[in-house]
N, C-alpha and C positions, 0 to 999 in steps of 0.2 A: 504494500500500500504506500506509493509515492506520491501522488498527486491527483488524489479523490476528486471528479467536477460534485463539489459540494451542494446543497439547494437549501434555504432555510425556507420552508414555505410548501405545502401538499396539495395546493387545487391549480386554477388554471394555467399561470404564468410558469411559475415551479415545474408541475407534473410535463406541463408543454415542452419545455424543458430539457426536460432528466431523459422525458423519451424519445424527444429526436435526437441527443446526444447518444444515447445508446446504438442508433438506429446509424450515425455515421462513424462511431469510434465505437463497435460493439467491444472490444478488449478495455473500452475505460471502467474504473470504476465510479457506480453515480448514485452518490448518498442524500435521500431525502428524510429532512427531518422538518416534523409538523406536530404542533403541541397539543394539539386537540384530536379528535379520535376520525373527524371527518376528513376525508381528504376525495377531490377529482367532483366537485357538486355544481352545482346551477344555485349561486343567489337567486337571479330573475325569476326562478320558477317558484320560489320560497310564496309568494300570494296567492298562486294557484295552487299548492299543497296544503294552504290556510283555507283557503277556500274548497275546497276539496274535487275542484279540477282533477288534481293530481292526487293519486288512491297514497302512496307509498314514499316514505323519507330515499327508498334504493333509488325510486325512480327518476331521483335527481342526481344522482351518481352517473361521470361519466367513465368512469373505470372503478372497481372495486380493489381493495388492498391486494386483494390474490391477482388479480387482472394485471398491475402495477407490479409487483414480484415476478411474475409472470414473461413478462418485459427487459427482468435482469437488473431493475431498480432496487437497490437497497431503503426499503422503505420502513422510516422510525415513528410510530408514529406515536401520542405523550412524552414528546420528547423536546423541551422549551431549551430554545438556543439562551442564555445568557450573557455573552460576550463576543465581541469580534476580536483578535487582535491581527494587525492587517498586516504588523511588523515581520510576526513570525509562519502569519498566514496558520493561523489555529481557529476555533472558535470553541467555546465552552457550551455543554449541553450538559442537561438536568433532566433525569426521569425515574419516577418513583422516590424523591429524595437523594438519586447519587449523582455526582457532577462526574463530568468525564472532560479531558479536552480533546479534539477529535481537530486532525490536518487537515488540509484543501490543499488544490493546486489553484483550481479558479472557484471562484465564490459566486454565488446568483441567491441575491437580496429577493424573496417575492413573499414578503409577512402581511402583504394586501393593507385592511384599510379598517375600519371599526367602526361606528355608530355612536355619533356624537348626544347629549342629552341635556348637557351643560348651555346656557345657566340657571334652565329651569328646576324650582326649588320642589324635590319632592319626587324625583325621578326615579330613587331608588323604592320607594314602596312599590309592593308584590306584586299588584296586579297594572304596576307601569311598563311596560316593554318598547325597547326598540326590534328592527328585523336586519340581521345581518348575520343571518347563515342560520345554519340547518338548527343549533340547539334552539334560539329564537322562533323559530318555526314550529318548533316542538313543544314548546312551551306555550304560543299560542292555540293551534290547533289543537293541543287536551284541552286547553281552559273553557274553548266556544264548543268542546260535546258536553252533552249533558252526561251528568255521571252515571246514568243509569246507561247508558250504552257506552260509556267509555271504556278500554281495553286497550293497553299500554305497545301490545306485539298488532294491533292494526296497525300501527304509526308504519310498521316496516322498516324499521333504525336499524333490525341485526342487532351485534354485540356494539355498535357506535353509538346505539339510544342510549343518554343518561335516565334512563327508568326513573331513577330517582323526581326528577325534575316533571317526567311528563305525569306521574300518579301523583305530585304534586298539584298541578293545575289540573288536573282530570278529576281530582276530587269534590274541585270547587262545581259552584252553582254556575255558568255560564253568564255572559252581561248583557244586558237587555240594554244599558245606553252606552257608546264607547263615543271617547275622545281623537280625536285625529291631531296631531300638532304637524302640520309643514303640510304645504299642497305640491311637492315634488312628487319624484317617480312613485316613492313605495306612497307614499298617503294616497294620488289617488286609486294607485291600484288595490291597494286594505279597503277605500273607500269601498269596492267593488266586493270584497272579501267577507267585511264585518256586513253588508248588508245581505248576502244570498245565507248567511246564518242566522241573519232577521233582527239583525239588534238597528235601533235607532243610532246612526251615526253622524255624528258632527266633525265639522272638518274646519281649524282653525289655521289660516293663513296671513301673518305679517304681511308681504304684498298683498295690493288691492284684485292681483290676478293669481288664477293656478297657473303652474307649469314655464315662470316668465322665460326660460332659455326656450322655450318652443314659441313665443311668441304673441302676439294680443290677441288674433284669429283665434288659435287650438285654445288658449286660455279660455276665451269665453264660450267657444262649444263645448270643450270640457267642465267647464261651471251650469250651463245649460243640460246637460245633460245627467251629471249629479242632482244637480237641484230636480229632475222629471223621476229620476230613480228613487228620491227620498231623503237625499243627502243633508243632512241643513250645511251650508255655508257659513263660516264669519270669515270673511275674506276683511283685509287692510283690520284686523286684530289681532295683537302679540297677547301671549301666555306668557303669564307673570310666576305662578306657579301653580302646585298641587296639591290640596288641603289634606290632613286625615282627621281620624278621629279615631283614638284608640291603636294607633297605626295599621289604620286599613284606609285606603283611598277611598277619598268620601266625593270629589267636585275639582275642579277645574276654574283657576281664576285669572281674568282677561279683561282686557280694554282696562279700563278704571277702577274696577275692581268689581265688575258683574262676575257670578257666581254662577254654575252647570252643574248639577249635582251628576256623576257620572259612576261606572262600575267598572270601566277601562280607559286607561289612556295608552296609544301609539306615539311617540315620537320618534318622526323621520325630519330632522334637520339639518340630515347632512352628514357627511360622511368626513375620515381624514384619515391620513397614511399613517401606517405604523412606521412611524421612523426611531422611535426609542432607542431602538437598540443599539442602532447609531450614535448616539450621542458622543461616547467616551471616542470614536473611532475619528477618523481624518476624512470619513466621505463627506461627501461634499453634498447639501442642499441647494433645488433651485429657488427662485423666488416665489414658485406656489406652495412651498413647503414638502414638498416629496422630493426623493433622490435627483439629483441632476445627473444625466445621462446622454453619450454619445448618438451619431448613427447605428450604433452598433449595439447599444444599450452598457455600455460598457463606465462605469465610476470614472473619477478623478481619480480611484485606485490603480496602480495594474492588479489586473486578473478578479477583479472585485466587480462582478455587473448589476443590473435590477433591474423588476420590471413588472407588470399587473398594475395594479391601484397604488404600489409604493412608487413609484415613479413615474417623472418625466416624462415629456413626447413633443416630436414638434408638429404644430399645428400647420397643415397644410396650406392655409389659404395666407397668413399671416409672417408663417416661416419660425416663427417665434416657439417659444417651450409652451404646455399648457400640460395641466392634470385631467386625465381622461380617464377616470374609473370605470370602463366598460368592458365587457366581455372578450369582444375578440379584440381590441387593441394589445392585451394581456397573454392570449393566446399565441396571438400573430407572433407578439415581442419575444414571448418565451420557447416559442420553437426558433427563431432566429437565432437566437444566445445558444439554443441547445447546438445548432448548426453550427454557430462560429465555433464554439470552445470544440464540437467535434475534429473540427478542422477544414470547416466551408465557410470562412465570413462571409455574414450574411445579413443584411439593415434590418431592423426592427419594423422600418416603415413610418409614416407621417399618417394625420391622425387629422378626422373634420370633425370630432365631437356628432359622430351620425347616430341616433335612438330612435327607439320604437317603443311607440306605451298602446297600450290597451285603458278603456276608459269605457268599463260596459260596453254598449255594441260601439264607442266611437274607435279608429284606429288614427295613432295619430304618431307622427315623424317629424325630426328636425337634423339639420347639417348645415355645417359652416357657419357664418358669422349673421346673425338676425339682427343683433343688437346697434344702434347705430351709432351710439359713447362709443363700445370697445373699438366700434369699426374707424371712425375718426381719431383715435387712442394711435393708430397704427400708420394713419394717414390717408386714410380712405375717402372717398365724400358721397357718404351711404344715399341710397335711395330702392326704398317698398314699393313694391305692390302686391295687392293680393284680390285674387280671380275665386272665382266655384264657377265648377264644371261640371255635367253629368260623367258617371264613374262608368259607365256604358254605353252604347246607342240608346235614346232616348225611349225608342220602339222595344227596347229588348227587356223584358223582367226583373228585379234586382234593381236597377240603375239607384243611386243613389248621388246625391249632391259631393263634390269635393271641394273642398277650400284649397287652394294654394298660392301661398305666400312666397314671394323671390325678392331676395336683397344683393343688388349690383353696385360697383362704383361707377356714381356716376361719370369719371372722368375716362376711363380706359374703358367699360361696358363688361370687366371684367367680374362674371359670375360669383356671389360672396357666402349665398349660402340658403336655405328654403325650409320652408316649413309645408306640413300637407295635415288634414284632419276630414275624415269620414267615414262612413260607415257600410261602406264599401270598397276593403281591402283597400281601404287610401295609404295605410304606413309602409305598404310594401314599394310602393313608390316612389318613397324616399332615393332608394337604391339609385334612380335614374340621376339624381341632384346628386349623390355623394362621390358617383362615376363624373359626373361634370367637373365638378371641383378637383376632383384627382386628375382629370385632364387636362387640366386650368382655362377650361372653356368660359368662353363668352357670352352672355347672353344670346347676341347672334349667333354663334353658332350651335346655341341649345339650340334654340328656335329650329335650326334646321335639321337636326336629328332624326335620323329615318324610326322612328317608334312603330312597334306595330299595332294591330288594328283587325279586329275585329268583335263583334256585335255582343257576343258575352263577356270580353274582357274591357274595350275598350273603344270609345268614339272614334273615328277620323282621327279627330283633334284631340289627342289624348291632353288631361286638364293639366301635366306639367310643358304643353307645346302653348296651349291657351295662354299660359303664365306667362313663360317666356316673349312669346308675340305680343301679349299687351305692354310688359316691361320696355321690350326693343323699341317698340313705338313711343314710349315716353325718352327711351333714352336719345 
């Protein structure tokens, strides 16, 4: 054992990782160590396994421990790194109470990112929960069954369920009024969650819109459309904090000091990188506060990379660094690093900030630059517009309205970024805006995009051509 491709970190960016490394340097050896028992999972799918879309905790797994061994992955898993030292290229690991220190030859940072709750007063009482990853999900979904049919081996955890934790919440009474704090991803998707379990849900949001990186159009469809499913809104109202009584969550306090007597509260306010562990070390942060990172994904260290939700990316349309906690950025980045350190350098890739949310029946997508501060920040001189289109041939069945929104400079007519919301497969459209901006196409030359065309999928005039042509014409 000379020069271990080390991993601190068991899901997407890490596992991405370990096994394309393996897959190009099959004689290396590649040691993953993950402190928690889950490893290879779906955050995103976590509201739909709340909701119970999704039957099984496995079913978000996208390799299981054996599947990962399987591979030729040394996989640790209860196994909490506590130290980097970058000098002698070691790191300290803790499991079951005994510390070890364990070599590298190359290191890959991927400790992801954690669920913020802070400064709201009151966030550690029991029945408060943030969502960010499978125990979280486990802990919700006991608590909304009734205990009369609750049963710990439905969740489908295997030996990764902390039992403990879900007959904890499984025990209790289920809540008939839940709190929502933040109108981002996961609130409004919980929105969707806590109400097919039938509880009264409110949803409290400091901006005056949901969802503001998608823009003011999906913001107020998706505020329209909670509000028709049941939702109550307090939108442009912060939470102050969370009452108890006897320490059990009794209400929810906002605005001035109005008062919600509640039996849950969600806080989704955001997320942040785990860079702790960094501290004592020499890597190097960017200015969004996660690792700073090459083309390559590669530290200010040698042989020291990162990448997932701890780290850096540069943003395509801008050039510039930005923090992009998503799925396949993470992915992308972590088989890249798996390829370099095998011995194929190979770029992590550049990053539009492209999502997809679900919002009851609305589907809705955003990419690139909407905002028209950060876009003039950069030196831009932004300009919107936004179109609805039929999502089919008018004549054909299904059709359904689509909004889309497109922001251009207006000096160059270069493409900056789009938003799309409806209720007919609108999010999957995105795709067509985020391939634009990767080509660093122009307005005009969206517009002239051979898209296709016909009568169940899509008009003539597919609503991202409509966009584009009404834009070019202003510009």
């Amino acid at each position: 054992m000379t020069d271990p491709f080390v991993v601190i970190g068991g899901d997407a960016a890490g596992l991405s990782a370990a096994s394309k490394c393996r897959r190009e340097s099959p004689a290396r050896e590649v040691v993953v160590f993950e402190q928690g028992s889950w490893v290879s999972y779906a955050h995103c799918g976590t509201p739909y396994f709340i909701k119970g879309d999704v039957e099984h905790l496995k079913d978000l797994q996208s390799l299981s421990p054996s599947d990962i061994e399987e591979r030729g992955i040394d996989l640790r898993r209860n196994h909490r790194v506590t130290a980097i030292d970058t000098e002698s290229n070691v790191i300290t690991v803790v499991n079951d109470g005994e510390s070890i220190e364990y070599p590298y030859g190359e290191l890959l940072i991927a400790t992801g990112a954690r669920a913020v709750s802070a400064p709201i007063k009151g966030a550690d009482l029991d029945t408060v929960f943030t969502l960010h990853g499978l125990p979280d999900a486990t802990a919700l979904r006991s608590f909304l069954t009734p205990p009369a049919e609750f049963d710990s081996t439905n969740l489908g955890g295997g030996t990764a369920l902390d039992v403990s934790i879900a007959k904890q919440y499984g025990a209790m009474q289920p809540p008939e009024t839940v709190a929502i704090v933040g109108g981002g991803y996961v609130g409004v998707e919980m929105a969707e969650a806590f109400s097919a379990w039938g509880c009264a849900v409110h949803l409290f949001q400091r901006p005056e819109r949901l969802l503001p990186a998608f823009g003011t159009a999906v913001g107020d469809a998706v505020a329209s459309t909670l509000n028709s499913a049941g939702v109550t809104l307090h939108l442009d109202e912060e939470v102050d904090q969370l009452s108890e009584t006897d320490g059990q969550l009794d209400s929810i306090v906002y605005g001035d000091g109005d008062t919600l007597n509640v039996d849950a509260v969600l806080i989704g306010i955001g997320i942040r990188p785990n860079v702790e562990l960094l501290t004592e070390t020499s890597v190097e942060l960017g200015a969004t506060g996660a690792v700073a990172t090459d083309e390559y994904g590669q530290t200010n260290v040698e042989n020291v990379y990162a990448a997932g939700d701890v780290a850096e990316l540069e943003h395509m349309v801008t050039g510039e660094t930005t923090w992009s906690p998503l799925g396949l950025p993470a992915n992308r980045a972590g088989r890249a690093i798996g390829a370099t350190v095998g011995g194929s350098p190979t770029q992590v890739g550049r990053v539009a900030e492209t999502a997809m949310l679900k919002a009851f029946e609305l589907g809705c997508g955003r990419t690139g630059m909407l905002d028209h501060d950060r876009a003039e920040e950069v030196g831009f001189d932004p300009i919107t517009k936004t179109i609805t289109a039929g999502s089919r041939s008018g004549y054909y069945p299904g059709a359904e309205e689509t909004t889309v929104t497109l922001t251009a400079d207006r000096k160059s007519g270069q493409l900056l970024g789009g938003s799309l919301v409806g209720a007919d497969r609108a999010a999957v459209r995105i795709n067509t805006l985020a391939t634009a901006l990767g080509a660093e196409l122009s307005v005009d030359e969206l517009e002239r995009q051979d898209l296709g065309y016909a009568p169940p999928f899509s008009p003539v005039w597919d609503p991202v051509l409509v966009a584009a042509k009404v834009l070019n014409g202003e510009l």
